[in-house]
Each structure stands twice: as C-alpha cells, then as structure tokens.
C-alpha positions, 0 to 999 in steps of 0.5 A: 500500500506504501508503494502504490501511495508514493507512486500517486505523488505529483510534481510540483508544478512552478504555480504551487512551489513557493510560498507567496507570503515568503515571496512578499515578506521578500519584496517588503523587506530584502529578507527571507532566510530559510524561505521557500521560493521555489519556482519564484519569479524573480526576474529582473528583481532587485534584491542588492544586500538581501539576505537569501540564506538557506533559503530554497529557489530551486528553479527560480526565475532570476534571470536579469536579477540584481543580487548585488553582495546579497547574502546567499550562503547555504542557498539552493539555487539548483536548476534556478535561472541565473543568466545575466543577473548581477551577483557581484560580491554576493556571498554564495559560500556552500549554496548549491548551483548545480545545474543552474544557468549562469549564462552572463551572470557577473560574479566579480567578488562573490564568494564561491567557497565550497559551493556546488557547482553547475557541473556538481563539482565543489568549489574549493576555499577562497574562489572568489569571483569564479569556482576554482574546482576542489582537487581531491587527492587520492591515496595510493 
C-alpha cells in the first residue's frame, strides 16, 4: 500500500512551489532566510544586500536579477535561472548551483567557497569571483 501511495505523488508544478507570503515578506523587506521560493519569479528583481540564506529557489526565475553582495550562503539555487543577473560580491559560500544557468551572470567578488557547482563539482576555499574546482587527492 506504501508503494502504490508514493507512486500517486505529483510534481510540483512552478504555480504551487513557493510560498507567496515568503515571496512578499521578500519584496517588503530584502529578507527571507530559510524561505521557500521555489519556482519564484524573480526576474529582473532587485534584491542588492538581501539576505537569501538557506533559503530554497530551486528553479527560480532570476534571470536579469540584481543580487548585488546579497547574502546567499547555504542557498539552493539548483536548476534556478541565473543568466545575466548581477551577483557581484554576493556571498554564495556552500549554496548549491548545480545545474543552474549562469549564462552572463557577473560574479566579480562573490564568494564561491565550497559551493556546488553547475557541473556538481565543489568549489574549493577562497574562489572568489569564479569556482576554482576542489582537487581531491587520492591515496595510493
């Protein structure tokens, strides 16, 4: 019966994702740690110092976005749209990216350390402006 329950499970379909009070509270005061907003439509928004952290934008629409030394540690930005925003000197340190599109999108001084990148590889201590990826050395 377990089996049959969790095979009738749907996917969530970007209208019923991410909370729209969280998604206000956001627009209201630049502020929403540990928000859902998943699927949001963020694009071309401007959010210079928000303080985003762990909070979940799985395949958010941040196209264009201005994230200026926003605070998006710990962030899950995996499958999000990121092209052409403006990260510079935001704070992305352990934020998940993987299969994020990052077409464009500036990050001149965003701190990358141990982040996820698009690719699923992790970006090691101190990369800044671009994912120096972790080398991990094997014992022989």
């Amino acid at each position: 019966m377990a089996l049959a329950t969790a095979a009738t499970l749907t996917t969530l379909t970007p209208a019923e994702a991410f909370n729209p009070g969280q998604l206000a509270q956001l627009k209201s005061t630049n502020s929403c740690s540990r928000c859902d907003l998943t699927f949001a439509p963020l694009e071309k928004a401007t959010l210079n110092g928000a303080i985003l952290e762990s909070a979940a934008l799985m395949s958010a629409n941040l196209r264009n976005a201005k994230l200026n030394s926003a605070r998006l540690n710990y962030a899950m930005l995996s499958e999000a749209n990121l092209s052409g925003a403006d990260l510079s000197n935001a704070n992305l340190e352990n934020a998940q990216l993987m299969g994020a599109q990052l077409s464009g999108t500036v990050l001149t001084g965003a701190n990358l350390s141990w982040a996820t990148w698009t690719d699923g590889s992790t970006c090691d201590e101190g990369s800044i402006g671009q994912c120096k990826k972790l080398i991990s050395y094997k014992k022989k």
